[in-house]
Backbone as numpy.savetxt, mean C-alpha at the origin, in Angstrom:
# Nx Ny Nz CAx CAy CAz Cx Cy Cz
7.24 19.06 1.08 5.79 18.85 1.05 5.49 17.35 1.01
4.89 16.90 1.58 4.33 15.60 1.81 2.57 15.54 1.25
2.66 14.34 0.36 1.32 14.16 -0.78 0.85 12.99 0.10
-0.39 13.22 0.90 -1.07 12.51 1.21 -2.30 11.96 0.45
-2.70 10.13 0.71 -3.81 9.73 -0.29 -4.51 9.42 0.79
-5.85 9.71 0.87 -6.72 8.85 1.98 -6.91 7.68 1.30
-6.74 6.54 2.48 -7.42 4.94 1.87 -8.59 4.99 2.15
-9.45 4.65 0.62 -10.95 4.32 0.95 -11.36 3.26 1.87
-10.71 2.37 1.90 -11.37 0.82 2.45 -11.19 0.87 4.22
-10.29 2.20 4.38 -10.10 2.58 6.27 -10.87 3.64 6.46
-11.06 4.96 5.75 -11.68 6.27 6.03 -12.82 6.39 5.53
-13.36 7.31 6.04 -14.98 7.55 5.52 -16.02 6.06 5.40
-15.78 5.41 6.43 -16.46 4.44 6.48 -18.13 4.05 6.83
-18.06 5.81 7.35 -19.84 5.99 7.68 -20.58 6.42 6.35
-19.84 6.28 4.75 -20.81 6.11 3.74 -20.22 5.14 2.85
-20.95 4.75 1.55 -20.78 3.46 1.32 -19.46 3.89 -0.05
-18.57 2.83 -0.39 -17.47 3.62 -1.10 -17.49 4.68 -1.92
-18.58 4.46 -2.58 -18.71 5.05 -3.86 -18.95 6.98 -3.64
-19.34 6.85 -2.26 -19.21 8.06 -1.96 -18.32 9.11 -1.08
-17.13 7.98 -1.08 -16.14 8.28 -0.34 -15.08 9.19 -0.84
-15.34 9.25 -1.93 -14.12 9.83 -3.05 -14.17 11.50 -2.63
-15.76 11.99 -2.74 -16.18 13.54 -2.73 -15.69 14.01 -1.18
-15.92 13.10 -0.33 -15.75 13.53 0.52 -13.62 13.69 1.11
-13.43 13.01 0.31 -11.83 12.98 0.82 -11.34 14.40 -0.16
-11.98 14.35 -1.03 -11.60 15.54 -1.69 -12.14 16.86 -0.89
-12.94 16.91 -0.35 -13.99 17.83 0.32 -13.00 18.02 1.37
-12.28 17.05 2.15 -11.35 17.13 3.00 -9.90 17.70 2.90
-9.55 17.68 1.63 -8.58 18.52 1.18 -7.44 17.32 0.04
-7.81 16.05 -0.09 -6.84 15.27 -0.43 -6.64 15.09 -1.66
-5.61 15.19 -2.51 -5.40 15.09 -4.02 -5.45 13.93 -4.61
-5.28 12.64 -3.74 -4.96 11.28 -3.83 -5.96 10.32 -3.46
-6.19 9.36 -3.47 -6.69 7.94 -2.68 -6.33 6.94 -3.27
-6.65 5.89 -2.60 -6.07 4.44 -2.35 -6.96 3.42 -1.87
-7.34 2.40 -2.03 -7.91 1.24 -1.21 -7.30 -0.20 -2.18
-8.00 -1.19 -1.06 -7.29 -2.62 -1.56 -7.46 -2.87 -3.32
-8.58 -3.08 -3.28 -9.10 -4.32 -4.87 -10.00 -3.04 -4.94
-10.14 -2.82 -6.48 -11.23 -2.28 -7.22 -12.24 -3.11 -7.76
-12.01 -4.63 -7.79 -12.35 -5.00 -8.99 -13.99 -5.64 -8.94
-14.56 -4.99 -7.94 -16.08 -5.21 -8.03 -16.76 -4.06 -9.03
-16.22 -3.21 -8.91 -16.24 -1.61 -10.09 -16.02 -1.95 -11.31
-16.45 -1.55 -12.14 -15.90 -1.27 -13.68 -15.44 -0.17 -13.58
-13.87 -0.15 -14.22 -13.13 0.50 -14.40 -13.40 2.19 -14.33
-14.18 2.03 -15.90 -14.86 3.30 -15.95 -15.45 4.25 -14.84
-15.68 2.97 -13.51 -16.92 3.79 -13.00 -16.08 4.83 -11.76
-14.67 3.85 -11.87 -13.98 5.10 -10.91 -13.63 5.40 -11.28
-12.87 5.54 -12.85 -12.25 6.71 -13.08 -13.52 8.20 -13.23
-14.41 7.68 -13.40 -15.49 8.64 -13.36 -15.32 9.74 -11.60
-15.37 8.62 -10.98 -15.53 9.34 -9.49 -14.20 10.38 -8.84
-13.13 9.41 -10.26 -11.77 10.53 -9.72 -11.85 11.29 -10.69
-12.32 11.35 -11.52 -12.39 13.12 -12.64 -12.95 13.81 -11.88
-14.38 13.24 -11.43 -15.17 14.51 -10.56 -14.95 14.96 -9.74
-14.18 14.69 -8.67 -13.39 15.32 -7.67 -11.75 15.41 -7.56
-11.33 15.49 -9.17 -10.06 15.98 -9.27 -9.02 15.19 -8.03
-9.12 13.93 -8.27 -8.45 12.76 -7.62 -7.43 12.12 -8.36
-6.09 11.76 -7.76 -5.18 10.50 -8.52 -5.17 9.28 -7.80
-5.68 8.01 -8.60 -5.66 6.85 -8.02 -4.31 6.85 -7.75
-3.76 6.85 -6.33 -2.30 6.32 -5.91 -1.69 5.11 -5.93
-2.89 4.11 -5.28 -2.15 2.91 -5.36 -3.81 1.94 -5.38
-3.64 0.71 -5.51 -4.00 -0.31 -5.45 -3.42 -1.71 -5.51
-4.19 -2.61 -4.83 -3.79 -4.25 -5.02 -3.91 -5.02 -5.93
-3.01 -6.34 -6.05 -4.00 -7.23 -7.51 -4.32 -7.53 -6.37
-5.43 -8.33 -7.23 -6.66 -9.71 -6.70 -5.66 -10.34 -6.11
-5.80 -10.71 -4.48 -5.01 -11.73 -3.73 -5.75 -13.15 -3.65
-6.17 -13.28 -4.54 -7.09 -14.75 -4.41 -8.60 -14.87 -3.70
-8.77 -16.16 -3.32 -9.75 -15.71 -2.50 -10.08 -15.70 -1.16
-10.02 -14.16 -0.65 -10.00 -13.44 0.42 -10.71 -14.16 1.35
-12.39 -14.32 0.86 -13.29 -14.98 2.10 -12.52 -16.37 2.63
-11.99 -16.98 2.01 -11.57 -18.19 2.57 -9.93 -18.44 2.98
-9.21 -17.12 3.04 -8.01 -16.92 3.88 -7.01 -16.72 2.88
-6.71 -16.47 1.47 -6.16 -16.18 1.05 -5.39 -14.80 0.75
-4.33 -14.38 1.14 -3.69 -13.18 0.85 -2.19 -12.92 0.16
-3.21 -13.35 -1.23 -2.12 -12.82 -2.35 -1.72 -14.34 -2.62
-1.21 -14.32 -3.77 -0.87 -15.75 -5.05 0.74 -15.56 -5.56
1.54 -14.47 -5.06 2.62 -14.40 -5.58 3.88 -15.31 -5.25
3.69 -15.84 -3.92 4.75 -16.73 -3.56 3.96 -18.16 -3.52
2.71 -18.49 -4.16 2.35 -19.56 -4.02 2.54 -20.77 -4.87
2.79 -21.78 -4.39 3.80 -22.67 -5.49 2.31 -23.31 -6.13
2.05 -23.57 -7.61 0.83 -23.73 -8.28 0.43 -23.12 -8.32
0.54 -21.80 -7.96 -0.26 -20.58 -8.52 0.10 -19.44 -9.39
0.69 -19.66 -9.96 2.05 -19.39 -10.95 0.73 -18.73 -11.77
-0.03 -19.52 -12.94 -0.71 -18.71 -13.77 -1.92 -17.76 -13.43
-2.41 -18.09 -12.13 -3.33 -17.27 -11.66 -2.81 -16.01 -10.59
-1.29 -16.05 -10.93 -0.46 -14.58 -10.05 -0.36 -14.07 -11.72
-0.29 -15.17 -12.87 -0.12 -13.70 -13.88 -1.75 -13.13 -14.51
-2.76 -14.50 -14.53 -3.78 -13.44 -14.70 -4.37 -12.51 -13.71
-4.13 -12.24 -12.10 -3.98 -11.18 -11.74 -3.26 -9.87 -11.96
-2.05 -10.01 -12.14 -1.40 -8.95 -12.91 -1.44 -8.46 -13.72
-2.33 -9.01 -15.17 -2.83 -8.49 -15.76 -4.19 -7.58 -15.78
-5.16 -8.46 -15.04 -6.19 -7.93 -14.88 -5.97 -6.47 -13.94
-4.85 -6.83 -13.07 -4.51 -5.48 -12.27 -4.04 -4.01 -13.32
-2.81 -4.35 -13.97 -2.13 -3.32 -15.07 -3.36 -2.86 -15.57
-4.90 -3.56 -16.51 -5.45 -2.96 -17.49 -6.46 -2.21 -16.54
-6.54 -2.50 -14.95 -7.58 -1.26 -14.39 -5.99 -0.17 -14.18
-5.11 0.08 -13.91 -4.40 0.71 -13.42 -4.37 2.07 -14.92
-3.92 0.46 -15.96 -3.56 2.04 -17.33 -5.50 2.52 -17.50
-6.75 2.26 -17.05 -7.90 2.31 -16.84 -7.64 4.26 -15.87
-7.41 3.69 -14.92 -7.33 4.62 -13.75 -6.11 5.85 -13.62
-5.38 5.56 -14.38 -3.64 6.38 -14.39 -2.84 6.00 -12.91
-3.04 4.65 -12.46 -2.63 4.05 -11.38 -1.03 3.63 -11.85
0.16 4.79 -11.20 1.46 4.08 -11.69 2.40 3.11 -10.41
0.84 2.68 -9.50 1.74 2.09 -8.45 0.75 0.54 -7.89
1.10 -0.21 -7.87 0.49 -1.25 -7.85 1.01 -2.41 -6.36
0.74 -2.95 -5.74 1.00 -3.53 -4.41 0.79 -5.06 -4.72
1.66 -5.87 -4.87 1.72 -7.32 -4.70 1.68 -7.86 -3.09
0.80 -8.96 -3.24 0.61 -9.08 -2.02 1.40 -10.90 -2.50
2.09 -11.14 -1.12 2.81 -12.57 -1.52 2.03 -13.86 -1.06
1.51 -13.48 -0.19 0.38 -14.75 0.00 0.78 -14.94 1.60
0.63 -16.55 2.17 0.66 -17.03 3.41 1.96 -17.74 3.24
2.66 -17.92 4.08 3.29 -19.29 4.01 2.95 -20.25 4.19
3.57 -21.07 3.39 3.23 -22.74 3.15 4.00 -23.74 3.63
3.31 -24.20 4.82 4.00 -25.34 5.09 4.54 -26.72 4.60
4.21 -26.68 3.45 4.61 -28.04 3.06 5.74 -27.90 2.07
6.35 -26.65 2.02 7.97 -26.21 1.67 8.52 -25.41 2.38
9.86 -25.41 2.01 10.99 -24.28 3.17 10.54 -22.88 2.44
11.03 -22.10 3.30 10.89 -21.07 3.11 11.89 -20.50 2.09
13.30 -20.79 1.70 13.70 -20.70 1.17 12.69 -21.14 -0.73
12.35 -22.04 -0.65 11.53 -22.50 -1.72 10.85 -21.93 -2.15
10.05 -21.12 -1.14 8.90 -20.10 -1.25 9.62 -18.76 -1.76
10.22 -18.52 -1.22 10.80 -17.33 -2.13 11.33 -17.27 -2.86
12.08 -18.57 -3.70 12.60 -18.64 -5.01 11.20 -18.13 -6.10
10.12 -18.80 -5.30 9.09 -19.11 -6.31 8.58 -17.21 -6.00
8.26 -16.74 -4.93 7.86 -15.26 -5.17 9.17 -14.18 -6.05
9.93 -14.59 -6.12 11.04 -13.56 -6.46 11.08 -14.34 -8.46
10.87 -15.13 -8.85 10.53 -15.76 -10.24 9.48 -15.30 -10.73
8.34 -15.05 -10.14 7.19 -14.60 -10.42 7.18 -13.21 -10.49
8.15 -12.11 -9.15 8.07 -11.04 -9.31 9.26 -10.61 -10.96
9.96 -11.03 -10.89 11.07 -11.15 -11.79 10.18 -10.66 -13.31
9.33 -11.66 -13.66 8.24 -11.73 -14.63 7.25 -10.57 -14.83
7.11 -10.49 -13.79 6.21 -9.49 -13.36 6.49 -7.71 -13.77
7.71 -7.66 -13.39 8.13 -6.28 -13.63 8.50 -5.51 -14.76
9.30 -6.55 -15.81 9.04 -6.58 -17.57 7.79 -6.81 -17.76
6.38 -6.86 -17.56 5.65 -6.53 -17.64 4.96 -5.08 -17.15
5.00 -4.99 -15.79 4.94 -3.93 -15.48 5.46 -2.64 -16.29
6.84 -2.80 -16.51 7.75 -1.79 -17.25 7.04 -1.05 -18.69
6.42 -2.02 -19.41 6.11 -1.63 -20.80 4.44 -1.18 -20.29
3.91 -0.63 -19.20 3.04 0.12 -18.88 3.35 1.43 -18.24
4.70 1.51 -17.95 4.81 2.26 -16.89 4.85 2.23 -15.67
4.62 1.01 -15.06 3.86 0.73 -13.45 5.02 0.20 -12.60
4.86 0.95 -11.54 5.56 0.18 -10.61 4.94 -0.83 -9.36
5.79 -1.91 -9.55 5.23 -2.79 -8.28 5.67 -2.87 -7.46
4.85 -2.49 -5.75 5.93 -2.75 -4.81 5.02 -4.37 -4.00
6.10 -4.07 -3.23 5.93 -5.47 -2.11 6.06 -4.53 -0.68
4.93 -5.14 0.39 5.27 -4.88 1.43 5.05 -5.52 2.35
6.26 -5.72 3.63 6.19 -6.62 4.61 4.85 -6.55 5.67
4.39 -7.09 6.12 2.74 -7.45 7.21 3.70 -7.50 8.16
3.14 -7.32 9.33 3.09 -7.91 10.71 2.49 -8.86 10.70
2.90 -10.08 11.72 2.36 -11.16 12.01 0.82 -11.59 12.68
0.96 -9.77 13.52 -0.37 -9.82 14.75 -1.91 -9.87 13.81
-1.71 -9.24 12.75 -2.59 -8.22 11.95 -3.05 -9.60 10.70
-1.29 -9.91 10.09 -2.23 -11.06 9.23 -1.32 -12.22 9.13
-1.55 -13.01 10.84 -0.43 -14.14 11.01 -0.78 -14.92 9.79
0.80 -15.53 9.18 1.57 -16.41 8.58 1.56 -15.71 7.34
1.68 -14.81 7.36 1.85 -13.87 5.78 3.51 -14.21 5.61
3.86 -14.39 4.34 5.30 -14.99 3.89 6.26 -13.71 4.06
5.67 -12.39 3.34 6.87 -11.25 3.69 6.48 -10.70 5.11
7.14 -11.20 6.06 6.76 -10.34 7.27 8.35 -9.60 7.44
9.23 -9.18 6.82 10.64 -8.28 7.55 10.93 -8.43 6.43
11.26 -6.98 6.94 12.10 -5.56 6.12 13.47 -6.00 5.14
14.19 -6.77 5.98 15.17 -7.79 5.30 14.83 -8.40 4.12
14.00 -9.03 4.30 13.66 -10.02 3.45 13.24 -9.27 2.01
12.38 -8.21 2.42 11.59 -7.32 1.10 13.26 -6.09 0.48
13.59 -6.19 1.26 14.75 -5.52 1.01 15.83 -6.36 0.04
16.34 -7.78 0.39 17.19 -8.53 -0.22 16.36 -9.17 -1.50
15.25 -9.02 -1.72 14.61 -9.66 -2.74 14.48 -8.26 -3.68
14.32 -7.06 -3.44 14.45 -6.06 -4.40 15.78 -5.78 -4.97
16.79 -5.96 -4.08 18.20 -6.07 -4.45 18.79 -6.77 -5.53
17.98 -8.59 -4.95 18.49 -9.22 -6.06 17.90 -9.25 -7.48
15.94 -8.83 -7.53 15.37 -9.10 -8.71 16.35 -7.42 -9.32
16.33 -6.34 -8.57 17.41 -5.41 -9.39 16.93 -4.83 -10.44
15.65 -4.35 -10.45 14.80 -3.67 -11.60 13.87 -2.38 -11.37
14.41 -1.34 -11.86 13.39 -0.12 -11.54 11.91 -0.26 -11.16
11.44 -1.22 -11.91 9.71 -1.35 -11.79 9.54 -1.99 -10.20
10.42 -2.22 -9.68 10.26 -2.62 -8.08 10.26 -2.73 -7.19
9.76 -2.11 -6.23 10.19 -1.10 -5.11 9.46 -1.15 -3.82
10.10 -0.97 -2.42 9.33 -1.37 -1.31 8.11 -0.11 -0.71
6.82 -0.96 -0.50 6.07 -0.33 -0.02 6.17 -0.24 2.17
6.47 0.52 2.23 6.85 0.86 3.69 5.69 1.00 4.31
5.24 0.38 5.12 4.34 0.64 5.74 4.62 0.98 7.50
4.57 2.26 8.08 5.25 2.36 9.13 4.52 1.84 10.46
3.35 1.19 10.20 2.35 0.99 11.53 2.99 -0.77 11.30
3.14 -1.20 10.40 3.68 -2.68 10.29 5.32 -2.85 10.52
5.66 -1.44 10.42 6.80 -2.00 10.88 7.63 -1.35 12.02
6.21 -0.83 12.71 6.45 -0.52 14.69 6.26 -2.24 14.77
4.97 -2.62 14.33 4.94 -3.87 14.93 5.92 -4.83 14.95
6.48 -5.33 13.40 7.66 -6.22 13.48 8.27 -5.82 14.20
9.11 -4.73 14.00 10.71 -4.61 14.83 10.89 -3.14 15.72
9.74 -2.23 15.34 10.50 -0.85 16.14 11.18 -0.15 15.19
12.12 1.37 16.08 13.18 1.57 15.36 12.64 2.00 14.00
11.41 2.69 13.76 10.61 2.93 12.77 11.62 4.14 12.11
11.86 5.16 12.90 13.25 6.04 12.22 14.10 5.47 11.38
14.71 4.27 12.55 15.95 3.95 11.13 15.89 3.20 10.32
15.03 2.26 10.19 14.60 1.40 9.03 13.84 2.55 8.00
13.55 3.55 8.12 12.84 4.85 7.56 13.97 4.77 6.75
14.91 5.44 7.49 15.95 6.45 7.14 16.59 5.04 5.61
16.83 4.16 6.64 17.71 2.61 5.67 16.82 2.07 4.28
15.60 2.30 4.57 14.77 2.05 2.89 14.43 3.06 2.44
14.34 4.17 2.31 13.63 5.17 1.81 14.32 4.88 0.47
15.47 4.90 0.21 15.83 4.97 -1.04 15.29 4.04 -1.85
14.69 3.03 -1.57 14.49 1.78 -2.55 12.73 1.60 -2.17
11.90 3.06 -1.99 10.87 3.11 -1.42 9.96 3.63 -2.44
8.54 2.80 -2.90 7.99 3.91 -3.82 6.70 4.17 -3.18
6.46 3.87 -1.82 5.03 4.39 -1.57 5.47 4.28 -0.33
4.38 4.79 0.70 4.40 4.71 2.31 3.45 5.04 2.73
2.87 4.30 3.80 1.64 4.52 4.35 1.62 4.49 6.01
0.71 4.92 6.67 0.78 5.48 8.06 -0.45 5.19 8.93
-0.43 4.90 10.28 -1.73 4.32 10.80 -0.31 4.43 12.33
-0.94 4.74 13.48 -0.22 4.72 14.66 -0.36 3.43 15.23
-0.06 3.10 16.94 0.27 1.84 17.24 -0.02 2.91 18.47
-0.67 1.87 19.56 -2.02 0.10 19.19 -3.08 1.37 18.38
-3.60 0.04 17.71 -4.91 0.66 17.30 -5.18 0.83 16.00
-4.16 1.22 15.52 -4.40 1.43 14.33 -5.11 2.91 13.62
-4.72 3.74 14.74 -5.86 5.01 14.56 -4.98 6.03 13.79
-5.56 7.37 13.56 -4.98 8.41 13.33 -3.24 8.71 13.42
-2.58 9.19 13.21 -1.15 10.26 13.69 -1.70 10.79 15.00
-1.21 10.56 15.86 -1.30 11.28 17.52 -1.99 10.40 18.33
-2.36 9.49 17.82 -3.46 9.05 18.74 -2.52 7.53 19.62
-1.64 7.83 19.32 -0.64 6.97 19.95 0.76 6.86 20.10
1.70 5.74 19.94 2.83 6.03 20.68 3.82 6.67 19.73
3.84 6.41 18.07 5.09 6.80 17.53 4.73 8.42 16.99
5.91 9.01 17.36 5.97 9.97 16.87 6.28 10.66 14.97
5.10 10.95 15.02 4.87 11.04 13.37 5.58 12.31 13.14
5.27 13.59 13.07 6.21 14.66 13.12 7.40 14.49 12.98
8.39 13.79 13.63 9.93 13.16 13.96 10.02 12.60 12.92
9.35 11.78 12.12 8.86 10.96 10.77 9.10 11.40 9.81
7.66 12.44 9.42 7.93 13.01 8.63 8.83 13.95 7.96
9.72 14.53 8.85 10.95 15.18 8.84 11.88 14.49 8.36
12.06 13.57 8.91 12.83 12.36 7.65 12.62 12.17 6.70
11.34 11.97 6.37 10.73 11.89 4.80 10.96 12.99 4.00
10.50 14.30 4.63 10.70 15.58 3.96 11.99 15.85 3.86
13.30 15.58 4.50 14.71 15.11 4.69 15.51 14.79 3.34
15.01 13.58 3.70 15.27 12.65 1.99 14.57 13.25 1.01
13.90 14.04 0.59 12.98 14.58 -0.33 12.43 13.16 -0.86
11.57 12.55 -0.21 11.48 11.70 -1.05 9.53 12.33 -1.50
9.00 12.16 -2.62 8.23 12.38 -3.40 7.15 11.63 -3.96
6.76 10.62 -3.32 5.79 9.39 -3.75 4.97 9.98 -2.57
3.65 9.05 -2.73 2.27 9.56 -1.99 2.42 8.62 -0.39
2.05 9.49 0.71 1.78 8.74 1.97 0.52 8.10 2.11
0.08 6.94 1.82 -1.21 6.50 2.27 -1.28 6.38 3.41
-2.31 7.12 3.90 -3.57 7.35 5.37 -4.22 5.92 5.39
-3.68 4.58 5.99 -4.14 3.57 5.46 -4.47 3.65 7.40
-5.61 3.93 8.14 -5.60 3.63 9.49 -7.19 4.03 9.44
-7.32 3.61 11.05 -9.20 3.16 11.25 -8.99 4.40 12.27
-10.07 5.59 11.58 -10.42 6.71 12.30 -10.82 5.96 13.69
-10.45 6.75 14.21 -11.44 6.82 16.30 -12.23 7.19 16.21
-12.83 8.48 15.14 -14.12 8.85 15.52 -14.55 9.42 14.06
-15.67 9.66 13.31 -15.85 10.02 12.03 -14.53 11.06 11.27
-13.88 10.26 10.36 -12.99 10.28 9.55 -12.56 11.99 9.38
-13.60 12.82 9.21 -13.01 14.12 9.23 -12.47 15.04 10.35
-12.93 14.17 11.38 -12.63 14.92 12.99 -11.04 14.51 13.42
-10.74 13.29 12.10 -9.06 12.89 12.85 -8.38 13.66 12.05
-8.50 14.62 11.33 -7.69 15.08 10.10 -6.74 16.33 10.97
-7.16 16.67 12.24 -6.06 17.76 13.06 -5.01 17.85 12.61
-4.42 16.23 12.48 -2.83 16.36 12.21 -2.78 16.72 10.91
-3.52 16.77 10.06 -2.88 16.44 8.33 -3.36 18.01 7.80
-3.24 19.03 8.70 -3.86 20.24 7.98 -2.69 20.67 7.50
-1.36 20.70 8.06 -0.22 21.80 7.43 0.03 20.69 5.97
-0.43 20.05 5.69 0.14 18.73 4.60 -0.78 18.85 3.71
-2.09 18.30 3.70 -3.26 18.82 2.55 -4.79 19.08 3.14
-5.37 18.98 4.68 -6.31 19.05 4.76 -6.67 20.47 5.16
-8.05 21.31 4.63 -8.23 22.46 4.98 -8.38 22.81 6.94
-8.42 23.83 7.71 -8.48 23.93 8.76 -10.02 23.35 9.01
-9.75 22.58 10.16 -11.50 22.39 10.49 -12.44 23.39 11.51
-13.78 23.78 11.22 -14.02 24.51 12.01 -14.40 24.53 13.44
């Protein structure tokens, strides 16, 4: 069985968030997900997931600031104390929400150090990070971008998010797979599937080009999920992709998984 979360911040985009929750539930989904909460008080979503019998799956910390090109503070050199008061502020909506999965975002790369430099400094910070995490319960993952989607992002390959979980070497830390980002990097979406799943605590799905639905393009999701269901692996799939056409009409594919038949 495969536990799908709809992402608020991609689906149901023809009403405004706050009313997005009823309707994903209305759609059949046990889960959701979107970037940042943190224009909300806490309270006010856990309110919206009691009422429609929802589990917050995942969320982001605060990646800095967004309007002016920032994505994410974790590999940023001087930004050391404002990656931990994000993490905090992230953990106290999460134990807020019963959120046991949390998404670090590493930032841009910086040209005015090697790259090697840069990841001493994201893998020190995550290091920190996860003994924190731990005494909440929470797990943090990291996940690699494509370049097309959000050029000069620092984790762009699978490698890289892979050898840095290896070496920090701590339960609380684990790769977020994202399979529409990583048709784009490299392809070969099967066997890099098959090669992280084990060191995987979330996964999310959106097809290629486009970014749309399961079917609505080239990789074969079915073939996918069989792998997933394979490995038994047991963490939530985030629906993180931009409907083609109002959000409940793309749900065809996701009926044998959690959505009711449509009429």
């Amino acid at each position: 069985m495969i536990k799908l979360a709809a992402n608020l911040g991609f689906m149901y985009q023809e009403v405004p968030l706050p009313d997005r929750f009823s309707l994903a539930a209305k759609d059949g989904f046990k889960g959701v997900e979107f970037l940042f909460p943190y224009e909300w008080p806490a309270t006010n979503i856990k309110a919206r997931l009691d009422e429609n019998g929802l589990t917050q799956a995942l969320f982001n910390l605060y990646p800095g600031d967004w309007a002016s090109g920032e994505r994410g503070l974790a590999s940023l050199p001087g930004k050391e104390q404002d990656f931990e008061n994000s993490l905090l502020q992230a953990l106290d909506y999460a134990a807020n929400l019963r959120c046991d999965h949390l998404h670090v975002m590493a930032g841009l790369r910086q040209p005015d150090i090697s790259t090697h430099a840069q990841q001493d400094i994201f893998i020190r910070n995550l290091s920190k990070a996860v003994l924190k995490a731990q005494t909440y319960d929470i797990t943090l993952l990291i996940e690699p971008i494509n370049q097309i989607d959000m050029p000069a992002y620092f984790l762009d390959s699978f490698e890289m998010a892979a050898d840095i979980i290896t070496r920090i070497d701590h339960p609380s830390l684990k790769l977020q797979f994202d399979i529409y980002h990583c048709q784009r990097i490299k392809g070969s979406v099967a066997h890099s599937l098959t090669k992280y799943l084990p060191m995987t605590g979330h996964i999310q799905i959106a097809d290629t080009p486009g970014r749309h639905e399961p079917g609505s393009g080239e990789i074969n999701f079915q073939y996918l999920f069989d792998i997933i269901k394979k490995n038994k692996y047991t963490g939530w799939v985030g629906c993180e992709y931009i409907p083609s056409t109002t959000t409940s009409k793309t749900l065809g594919w996701a009926e044998q998984y959690s959505a009711p038949p449509k009429p």
